[in-house]
C-alpha positions in Angstrom: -15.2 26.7 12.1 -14.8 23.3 11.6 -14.9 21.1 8.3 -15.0 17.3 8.0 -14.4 15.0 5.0 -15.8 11.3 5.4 -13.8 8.9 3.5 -16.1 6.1 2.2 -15.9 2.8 -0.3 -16.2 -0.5 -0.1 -14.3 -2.9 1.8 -11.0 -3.9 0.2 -11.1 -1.1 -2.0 -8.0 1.7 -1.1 -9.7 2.9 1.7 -7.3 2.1 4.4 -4.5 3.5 2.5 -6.0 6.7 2.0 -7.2 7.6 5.3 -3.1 6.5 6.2 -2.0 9.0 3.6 -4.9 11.4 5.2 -3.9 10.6 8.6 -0.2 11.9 8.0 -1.5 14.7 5.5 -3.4 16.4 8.8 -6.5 14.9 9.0 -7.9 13.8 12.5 -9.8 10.7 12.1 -10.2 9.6 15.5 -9.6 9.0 19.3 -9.2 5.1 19.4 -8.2 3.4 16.0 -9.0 -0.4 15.6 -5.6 -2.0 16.1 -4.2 -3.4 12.8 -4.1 -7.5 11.9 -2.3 -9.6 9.0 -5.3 -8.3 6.4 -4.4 -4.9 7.2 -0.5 -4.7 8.6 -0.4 -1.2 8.7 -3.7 -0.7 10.3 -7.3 0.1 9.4 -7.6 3.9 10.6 -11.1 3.4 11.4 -12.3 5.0 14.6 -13.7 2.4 17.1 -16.6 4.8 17.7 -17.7 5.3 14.6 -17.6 1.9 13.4 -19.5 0.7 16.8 -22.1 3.6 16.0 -22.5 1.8 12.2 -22.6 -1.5 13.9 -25.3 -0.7 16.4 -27.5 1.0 13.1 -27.0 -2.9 11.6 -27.7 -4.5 14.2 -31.1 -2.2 14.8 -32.0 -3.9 11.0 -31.7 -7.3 12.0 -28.6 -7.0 9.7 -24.7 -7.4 10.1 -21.9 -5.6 7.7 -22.4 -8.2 5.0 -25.1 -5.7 3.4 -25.9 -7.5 0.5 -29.0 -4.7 -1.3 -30.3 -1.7 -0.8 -30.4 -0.1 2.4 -33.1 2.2 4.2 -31.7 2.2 7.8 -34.8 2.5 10.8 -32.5 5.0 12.9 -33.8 5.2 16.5 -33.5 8.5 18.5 -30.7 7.0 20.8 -28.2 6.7 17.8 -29.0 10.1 16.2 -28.3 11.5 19.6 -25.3 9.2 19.3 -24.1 10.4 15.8 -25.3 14.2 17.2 -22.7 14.1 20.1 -20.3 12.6 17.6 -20.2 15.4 15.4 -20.8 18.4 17.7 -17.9 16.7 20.0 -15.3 16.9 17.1 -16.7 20.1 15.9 -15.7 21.5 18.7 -12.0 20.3 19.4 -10.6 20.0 15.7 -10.3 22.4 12.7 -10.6 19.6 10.1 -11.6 16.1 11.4 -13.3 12.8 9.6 -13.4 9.1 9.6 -13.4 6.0 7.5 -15.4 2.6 7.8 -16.4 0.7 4.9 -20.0 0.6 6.6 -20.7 4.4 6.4 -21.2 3.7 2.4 -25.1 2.8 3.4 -25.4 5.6 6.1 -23.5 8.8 4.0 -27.0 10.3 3.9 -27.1 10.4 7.9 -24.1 12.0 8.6 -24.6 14.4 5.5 -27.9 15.3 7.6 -25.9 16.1 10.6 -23.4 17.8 8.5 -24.3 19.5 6.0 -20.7 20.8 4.7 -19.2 17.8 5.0 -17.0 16.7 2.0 -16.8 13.2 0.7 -14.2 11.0 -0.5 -14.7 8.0 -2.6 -12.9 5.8 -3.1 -13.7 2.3 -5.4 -11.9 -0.8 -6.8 -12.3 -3.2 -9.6 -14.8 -5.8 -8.1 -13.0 -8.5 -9.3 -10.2 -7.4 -6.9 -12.1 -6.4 -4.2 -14.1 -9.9 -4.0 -11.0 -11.8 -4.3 -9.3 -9.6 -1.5 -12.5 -10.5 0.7 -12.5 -14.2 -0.1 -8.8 -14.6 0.8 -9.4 -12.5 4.2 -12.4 -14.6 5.1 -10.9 -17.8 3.9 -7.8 -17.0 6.6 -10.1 -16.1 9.2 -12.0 -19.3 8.8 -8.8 -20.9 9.1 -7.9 -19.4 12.1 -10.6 -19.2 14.3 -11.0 -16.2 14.1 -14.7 -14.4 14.5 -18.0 -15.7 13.8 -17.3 -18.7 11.4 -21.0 -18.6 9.7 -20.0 -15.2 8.8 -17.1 -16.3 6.6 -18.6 -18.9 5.6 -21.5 -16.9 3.5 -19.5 -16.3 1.3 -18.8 -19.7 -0.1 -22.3 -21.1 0.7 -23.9 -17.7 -1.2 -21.1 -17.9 -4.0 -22.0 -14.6 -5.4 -22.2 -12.7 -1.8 -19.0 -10.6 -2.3 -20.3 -9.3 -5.4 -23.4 -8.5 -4.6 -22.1 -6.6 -1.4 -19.8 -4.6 -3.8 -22.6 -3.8 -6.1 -24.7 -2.5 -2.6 -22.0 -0.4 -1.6 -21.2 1.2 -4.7 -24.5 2.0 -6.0 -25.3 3.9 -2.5 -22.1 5.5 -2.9 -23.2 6.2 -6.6 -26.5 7.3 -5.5 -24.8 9.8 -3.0 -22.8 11.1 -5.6 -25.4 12.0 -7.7 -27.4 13.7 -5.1 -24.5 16.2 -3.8 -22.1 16.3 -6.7 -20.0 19.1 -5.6 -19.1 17.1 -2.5 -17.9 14.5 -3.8 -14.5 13.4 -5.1 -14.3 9.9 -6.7 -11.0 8.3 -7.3 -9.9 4.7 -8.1 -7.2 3.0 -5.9 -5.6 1.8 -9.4 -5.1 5.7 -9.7 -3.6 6.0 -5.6 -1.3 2.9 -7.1 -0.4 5.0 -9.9 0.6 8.0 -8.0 -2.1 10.3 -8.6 -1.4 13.4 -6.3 -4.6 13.3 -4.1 -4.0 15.7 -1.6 -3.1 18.2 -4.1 -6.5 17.5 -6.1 -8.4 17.7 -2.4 -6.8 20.8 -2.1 -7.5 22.4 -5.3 -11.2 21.0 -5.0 -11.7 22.2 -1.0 -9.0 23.8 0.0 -8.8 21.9 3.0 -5.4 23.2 4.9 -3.8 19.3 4.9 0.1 19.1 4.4 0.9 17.1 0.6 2.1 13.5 1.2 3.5 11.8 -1.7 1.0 8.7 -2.4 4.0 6.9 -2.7 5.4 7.3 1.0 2.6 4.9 2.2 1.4 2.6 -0.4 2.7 -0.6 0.0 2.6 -2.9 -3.3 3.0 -6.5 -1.0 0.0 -5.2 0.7 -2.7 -5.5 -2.1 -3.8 -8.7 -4.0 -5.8 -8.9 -7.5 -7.6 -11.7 -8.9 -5.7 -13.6 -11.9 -8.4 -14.9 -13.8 -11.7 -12.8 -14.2 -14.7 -12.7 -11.5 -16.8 -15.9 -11.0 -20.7 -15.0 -11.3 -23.3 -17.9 -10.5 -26.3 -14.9 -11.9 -26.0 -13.8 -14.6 -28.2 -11.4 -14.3 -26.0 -9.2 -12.3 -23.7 -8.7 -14.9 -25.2 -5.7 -16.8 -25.4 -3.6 -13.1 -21.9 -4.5 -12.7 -20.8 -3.1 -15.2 -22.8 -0.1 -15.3 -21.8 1.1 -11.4 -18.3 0.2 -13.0 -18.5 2.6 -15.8 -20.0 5.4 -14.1 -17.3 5.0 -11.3 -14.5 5.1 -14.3 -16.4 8.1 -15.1 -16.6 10.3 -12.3 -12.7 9.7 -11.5 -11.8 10.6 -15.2 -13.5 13.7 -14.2 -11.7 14.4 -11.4 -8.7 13.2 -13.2 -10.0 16.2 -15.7 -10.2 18.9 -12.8 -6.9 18.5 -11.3 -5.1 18.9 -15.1 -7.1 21.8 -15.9 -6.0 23.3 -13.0 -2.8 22.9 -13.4 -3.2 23.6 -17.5 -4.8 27.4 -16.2 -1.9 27.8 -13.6 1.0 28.0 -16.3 -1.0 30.1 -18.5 
């Protein structure tokens, strides 16, 4: 029988760090990977069919990955037959198989359709980082030439695009979280920084058969930026649901913080 766990958060967040450490832990996350660029040297780990599947469900809503608010995808019946074959396809050829695309943190309640065992992994950020990270990726691609230049653009001519875009994402991840709590891990990738042993907690939550990696054997410091000063707002009024989806992210990885020590607390005793 096979079991999958999805690795979703926002973009710039961890993610791409832990589906490496994932990758080599034993997890099969794809056929084709996107190839890796200077924002992500290492590579992005993110399966070109899934992400073209996410893309296609965008594009469908008139809308492009710079999801800004709440979400409701229209999902014709040629992409559920699309996501369908997905999952039955790698069902059938791998024990334990997932994938990771910042995208999937509006279409989690699809997949969780589809598969209805499937374990989640989130994984979140401190905004201020994450819409600093963004800024200096877009500002370089601007630079470069590379990819649709209104895109990049947005987010100087909407100043507070980025955050608004992390708020989106997490709350829908939030909002998922809430709905199937015992699928759902939630760490921080200040914690991943910091060593925390996640294939060991995955394992002690699931039991999920992958190998223990060492955090430490793929992260990178060089590869991550943070914002010196604190995060630009032009609205105020997003503050206060900032820094709610904040604290009930600190909250949920404090818990699983909690889990793994207990664990460990009951195994000496």
């Amino acid at each position: 029988m096979s079991r999958q766990l999805i690795i979703a958060g926002f973009h710039r967040s961890g993610t791409s760090l832990t589906a490496q450490l994932l990758h080599r832990a034993g997890l099969f996350l794809g056929y084709e990977m996107l190839e890796a660029n200077p924002s992500n040297p290492y590579g992005h780990f993110e399966d070109r069919e899934v992400v073209d599947l996410h893309q296609q469900i965008l594009g469908d809503n008139d809308l492009t990955w710079q999801v800004a608010g709440p979400l409701l995808p229209v999902v014709g019946e040629a992409r559920w037959r699309w996501l369908r074959e997905i999952a039955e396809r790698r069902n059938a050829e791998h024990r334990l198989w997932g994938f990771k695309d910042p995208r999937v943190c509006h279409f989690l309640g699809l997949w969780k359709y589809v598969l209805p065992d499937a374990k989640v992994l989130v994984v979140y950020r401190h905004f201020a980082d994450s819409t600093y990270s963004l800024a200096r990726r877009h500002a370089q691609n601007l630079f470069d030439g590379e990819g649709p230049a209104e895109l990049h653009r947005r987010f100087w001519s909407e100043p507070d695009l980025a955050l608004r875009m992390w708020l989106a994402g997490n709350e829908a991840l939030l909002a998922f979280a809430r709905t199937h709590p015992q699928d759902t891990m939630v760490v921080s990738m200040r914690m991943l920084q910091d060593g925390f042993p996640l294939i060991r907690a995955l394992e002690r939550r699931w039991g999920l058969g992958l190998s223990d990696v060492p955090v430490g054997e793929v992260f990178d410091t060089g590869a991550t930026t943070s914002r010196s000063g604190r995060q630009p707002v032009s609205d105020r009024g997003l503050i206060g649901r900032v820094r709610a989806v904040w604290r009930e992210l600190e909250a949920l990885s404090r818990r699983t913080e909690a889990m793994l020590l207990g664990e460990m607390r009951d195994a000496r005793r």
